[in-house]
LUMTI-465998 format. One record per residue (C-alpha): residue in one letter; x, z, y. Coordinates in steps of 0.05 Angstrom, whole numbers, padded with zeros to 5 digits, always signed. Example, Ala and Ser with C-alpha at 12.3 -4.5 7.8 and 13.67 -1.06 7.14 Angstrom:
<pts>
A+00246+00156-00090/S+00273+00143-00021/
</pts>
This chain:
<pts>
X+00207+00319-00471/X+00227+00311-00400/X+00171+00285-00354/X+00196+00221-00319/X+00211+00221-00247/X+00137+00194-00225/X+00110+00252-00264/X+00142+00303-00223/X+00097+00350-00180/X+00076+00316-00104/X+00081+00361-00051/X+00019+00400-00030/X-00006+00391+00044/X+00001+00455+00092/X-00065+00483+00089/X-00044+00527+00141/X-00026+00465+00192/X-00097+00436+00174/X-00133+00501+00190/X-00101+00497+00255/X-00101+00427+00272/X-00179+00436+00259/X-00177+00503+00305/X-00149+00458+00358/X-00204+00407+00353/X-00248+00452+00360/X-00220+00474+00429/X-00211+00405+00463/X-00255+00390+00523/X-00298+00340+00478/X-00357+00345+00436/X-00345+00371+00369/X-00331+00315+00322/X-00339+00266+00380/X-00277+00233+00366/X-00301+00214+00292/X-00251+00190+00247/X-00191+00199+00297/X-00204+00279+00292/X-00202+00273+00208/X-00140+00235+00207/X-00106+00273+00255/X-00121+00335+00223/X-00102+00306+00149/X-00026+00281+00182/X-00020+00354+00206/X-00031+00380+00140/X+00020+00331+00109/X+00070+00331+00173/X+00062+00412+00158/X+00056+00416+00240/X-00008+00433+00285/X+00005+00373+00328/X+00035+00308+00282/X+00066+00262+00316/X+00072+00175+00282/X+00135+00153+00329/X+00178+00129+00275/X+00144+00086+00231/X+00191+00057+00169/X+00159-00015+00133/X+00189-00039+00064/X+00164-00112+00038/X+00173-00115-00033/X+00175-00184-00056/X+00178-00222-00125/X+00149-00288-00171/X+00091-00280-00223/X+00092-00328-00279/X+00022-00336-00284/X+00031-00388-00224/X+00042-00439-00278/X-00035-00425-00294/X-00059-00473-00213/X-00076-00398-00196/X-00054-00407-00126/X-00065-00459-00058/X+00012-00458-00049/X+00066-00470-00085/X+00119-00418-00111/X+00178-00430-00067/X+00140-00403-00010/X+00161-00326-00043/X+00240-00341-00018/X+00208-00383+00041/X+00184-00333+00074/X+00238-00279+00057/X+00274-00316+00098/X+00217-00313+00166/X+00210-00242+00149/X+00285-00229+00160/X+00287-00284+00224/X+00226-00248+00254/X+00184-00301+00253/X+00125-00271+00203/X+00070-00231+00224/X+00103-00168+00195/X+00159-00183+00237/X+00127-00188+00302/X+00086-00129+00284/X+00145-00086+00269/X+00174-00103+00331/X+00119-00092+00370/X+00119-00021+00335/X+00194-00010+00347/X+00185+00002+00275/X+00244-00010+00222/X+00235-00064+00173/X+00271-00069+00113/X+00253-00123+00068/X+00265-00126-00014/X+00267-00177-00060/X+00263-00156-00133/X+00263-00225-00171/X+00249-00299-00146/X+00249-00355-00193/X+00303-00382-00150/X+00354-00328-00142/X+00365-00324-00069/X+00427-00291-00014/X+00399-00279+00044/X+00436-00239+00105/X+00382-00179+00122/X+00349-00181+00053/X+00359-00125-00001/X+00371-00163-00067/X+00357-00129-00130/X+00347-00188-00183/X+00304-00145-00238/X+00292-00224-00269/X+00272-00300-00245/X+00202-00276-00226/X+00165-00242-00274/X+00133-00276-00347/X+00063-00312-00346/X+00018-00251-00362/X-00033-00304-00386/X+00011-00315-00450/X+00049-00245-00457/X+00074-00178-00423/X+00089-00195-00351/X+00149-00146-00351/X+00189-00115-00397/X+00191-00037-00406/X+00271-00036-00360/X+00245-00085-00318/X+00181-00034-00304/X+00219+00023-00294/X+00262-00008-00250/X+00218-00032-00201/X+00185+00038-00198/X+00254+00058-00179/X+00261+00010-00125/X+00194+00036-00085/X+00218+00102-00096/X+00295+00083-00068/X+00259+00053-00002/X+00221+00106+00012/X+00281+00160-00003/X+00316+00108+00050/X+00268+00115+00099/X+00262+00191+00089/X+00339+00192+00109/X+00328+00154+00176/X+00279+00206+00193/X+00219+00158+00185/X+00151+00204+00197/X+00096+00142+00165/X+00119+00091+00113/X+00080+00022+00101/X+00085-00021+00042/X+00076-00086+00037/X+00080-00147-00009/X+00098-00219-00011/X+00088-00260-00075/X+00058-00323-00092/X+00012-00314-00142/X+00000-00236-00127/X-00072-00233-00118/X-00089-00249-00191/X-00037-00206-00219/X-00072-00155-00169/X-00135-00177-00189/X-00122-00162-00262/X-00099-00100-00256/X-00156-00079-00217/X-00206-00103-00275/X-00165-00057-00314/X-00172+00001-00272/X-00250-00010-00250/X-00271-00032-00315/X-00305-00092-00293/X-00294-00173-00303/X-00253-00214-00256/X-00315-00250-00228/X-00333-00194-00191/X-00268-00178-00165/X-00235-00248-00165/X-00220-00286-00097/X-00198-00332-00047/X-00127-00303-00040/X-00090-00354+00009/X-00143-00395+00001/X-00173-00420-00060/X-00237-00459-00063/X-00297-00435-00111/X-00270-00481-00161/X-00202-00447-00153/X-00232-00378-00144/X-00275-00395-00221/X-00204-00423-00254/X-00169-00353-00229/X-00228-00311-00257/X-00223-00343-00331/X-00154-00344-00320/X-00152-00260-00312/X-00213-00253-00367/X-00171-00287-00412/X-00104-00243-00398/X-00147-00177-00402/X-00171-00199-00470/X-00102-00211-00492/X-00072-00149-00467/X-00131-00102-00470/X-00123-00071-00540/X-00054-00054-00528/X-00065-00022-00460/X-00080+00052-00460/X-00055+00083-00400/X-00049+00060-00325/X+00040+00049-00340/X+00023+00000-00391/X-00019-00042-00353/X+00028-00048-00298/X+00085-00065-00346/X+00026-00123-00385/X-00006-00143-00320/X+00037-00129-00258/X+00082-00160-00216/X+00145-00129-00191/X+00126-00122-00123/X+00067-00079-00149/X+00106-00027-00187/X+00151-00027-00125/X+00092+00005-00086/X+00070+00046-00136/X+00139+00080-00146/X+00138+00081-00061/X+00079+00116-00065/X+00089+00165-00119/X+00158+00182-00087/X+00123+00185-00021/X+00079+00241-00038/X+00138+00272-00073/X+00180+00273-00014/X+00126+00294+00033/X+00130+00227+00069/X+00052+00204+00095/X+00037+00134+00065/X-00004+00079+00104/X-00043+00033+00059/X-00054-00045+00072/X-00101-00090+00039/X-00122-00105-00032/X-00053-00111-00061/X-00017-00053-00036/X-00095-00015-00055/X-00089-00034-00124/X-00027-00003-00123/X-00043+00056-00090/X-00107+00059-00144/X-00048+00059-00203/X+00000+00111-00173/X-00066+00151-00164/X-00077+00148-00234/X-00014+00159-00259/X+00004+00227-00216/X-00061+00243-00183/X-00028+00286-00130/X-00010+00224-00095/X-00074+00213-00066/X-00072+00267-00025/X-00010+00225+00023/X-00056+00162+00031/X-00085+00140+00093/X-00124+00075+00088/X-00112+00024+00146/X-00166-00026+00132/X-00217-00063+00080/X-00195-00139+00081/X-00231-00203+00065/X-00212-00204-00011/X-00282-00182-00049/X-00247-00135-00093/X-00215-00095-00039/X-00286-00045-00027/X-00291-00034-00093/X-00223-00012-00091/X-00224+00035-00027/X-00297+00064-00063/X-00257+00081-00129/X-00205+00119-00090/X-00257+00150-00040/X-00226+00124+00022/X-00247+00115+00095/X-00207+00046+00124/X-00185+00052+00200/X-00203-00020+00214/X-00247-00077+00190/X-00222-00145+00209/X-00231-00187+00159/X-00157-00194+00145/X-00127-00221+00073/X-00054-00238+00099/X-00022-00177+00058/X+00054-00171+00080/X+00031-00097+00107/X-00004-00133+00174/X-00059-00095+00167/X-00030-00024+00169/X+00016-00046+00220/X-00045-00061+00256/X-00071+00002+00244/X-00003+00044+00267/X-00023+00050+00342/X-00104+00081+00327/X-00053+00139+00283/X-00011+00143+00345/X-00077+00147+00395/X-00100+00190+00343/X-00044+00249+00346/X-00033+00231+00419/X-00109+00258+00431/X-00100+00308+00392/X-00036+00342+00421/X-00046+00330+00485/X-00113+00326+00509/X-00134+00398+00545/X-00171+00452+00514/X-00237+00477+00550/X-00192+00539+00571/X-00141+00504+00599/X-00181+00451+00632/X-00225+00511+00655/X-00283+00474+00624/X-00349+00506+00596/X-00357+00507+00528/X-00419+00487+00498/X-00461+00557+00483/X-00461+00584+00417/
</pts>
């Protein structure tokens, strides 16, 4: 049988760039290791950039969008519409992603795979995979076409933003309703019920919070004898923004294109592409751990260090946005700072 196209083989990291960009650290007029986490992930984009000095100048973002059925379940503070609402203020740059990517001279392409509402909007990448996606609470969320091609769509962005020469791509998310599909798929993976996982999302109160919780305990009993592998639970419990990221990150690593991570959404996803081609991990960097409880547990399970810790749970892909300029300092320090021979510094003695 042919493997499917998220099966395939990731691309290995240069070995041979990482022993070098660590041979370089070694040599700049600092203390060894001084720089902390800026040294690690400089070193890890010059294994994946396959150069001794990387280099984050052009910086791609895709916001995958789409409605979750299980809405109709008073899951979430606002109301469904907001989905195409802010479509539109992503496109009109007035969203935080917006002003974020233009800060970053970054390119910002935004894609909606399914509102309830079907929308036109001048800037916005329509794909229509269905009016939102079914209320997981009473069946399958998506069906098995409608799976497959939202994988396809993460995996067409990133093959976009591989064209345009992008060296970093971000993912992010809009969808109202998103944090308890997210939720529930991350009981799945961690094995754990939703009232340790379960939270505020836009901004619940605890009663809210408890209704979401019974809400995803009750979906996982429905769907959990029929789930047996990470797909499956994506195709019973996810959303179509969700798969989107997974295929971006799966085709990512493929490609050989680095892959920021934002907050408890897009880390869910990055969890289930992960587990479905584990070569993938190898292409994440982390950007931060956000407000939403579940998000550490996440970042734990996939044995990540996050750049930043600001308490953010706005999703969109703010929070690796946020994160872009420490990866520029980052590579910036590392390629040009002096070594102790050039500077004509001492070294510290062996």
């Amino acid at each position: 049988m042919n493997q499917a196209w998220w099966q395939q083989a990731c691309r290995a990291p240069d070995e041979a760039a990482r022993a070098q960009a660590e041979a370089r650290q070694q040599q700049l007029t600092k203390p060894a290791g001084s720089l902390g986490q800026l040294e690690r992930v400089a070193i890890q984009l010059a294994a994946l950039q396959g150069r001794e000095r990387p280099s984050i100048e052009r910086v791609a973002i895709g916001i995958f969008a789409g409605d979750h059925g299980v809405v109709a379940e008073g899951v979430s503070a606002f109301p469904q519409e907001v989905t195409g609402q802010m479509l539109g203020n992503f496109v009109a740059g007035g969203a935080a992603i917006s002003v974020l990517a233009r800060q970053l001279g970054a390119a910002l392409e935004v894609v909606d795979l399914g509102t309830v509402q079907p929308l036109a909007l001048p800037g916005v990448r329509h794909l229509h995979l269905g009016a939102g996606t079914a209320n997981l609470a009473q069946g399958p969320a998506l069906t098995g076409e409608q799976a497959q091609l939202a994988l396809q769509a993460g995996r067409d962005a990133v093959l976009r933003a591989q064209q345009d020469g992008a060296e970093l791509f971000i993912g992010g998310e809009m969808g109202i309703g998103n944090t308890t599909v997210a939720t529930a798929l991350a009981c799945w993976l961690l094995d754990c019920p939703a009232a340790e996982l379960a939270g505020p999302g836009t901004g619940l109160d605890d009663a809210g919070v408890a209704r979401k919780a019974a809400v995803i305990d009750a979906a996982l009993a429905l769907h959990g004898p029929a789930i047996g592998e990470p797909l499956e639970a994506l195709r019973r419990l996810g959303g179509f923004e969700i798969l989107a990221l997974v295929g971006a990150y799966l085709a990512g690593a493929q490609q050989g294109v680095p892959l920021l991570v934002d907050g408890f959404i897009c880390s869910v996803a990055a969890l289930a592409a992960a587990r479905l081609n584990p070569g993938c991990r190898a292409w994440l960097l982390f950007a931060h751990q956000g407000a939403e409880p579940g998000h550490r547990r996440l970042l734990q399970a996939l044995a990540a260090e996050p750049l930043l810790q600001l308490g953010l749970r706005l999703g969109e892909g703010s929070g690796a946005a946020l994160a872009v300029p420490l990866l520029q300092l980052a590579c910036r320090l590392h390629g040009e700072m002096a070594t102790f021979a050039e500077a004509a510094v001492a070294e510290r003695p062996a």
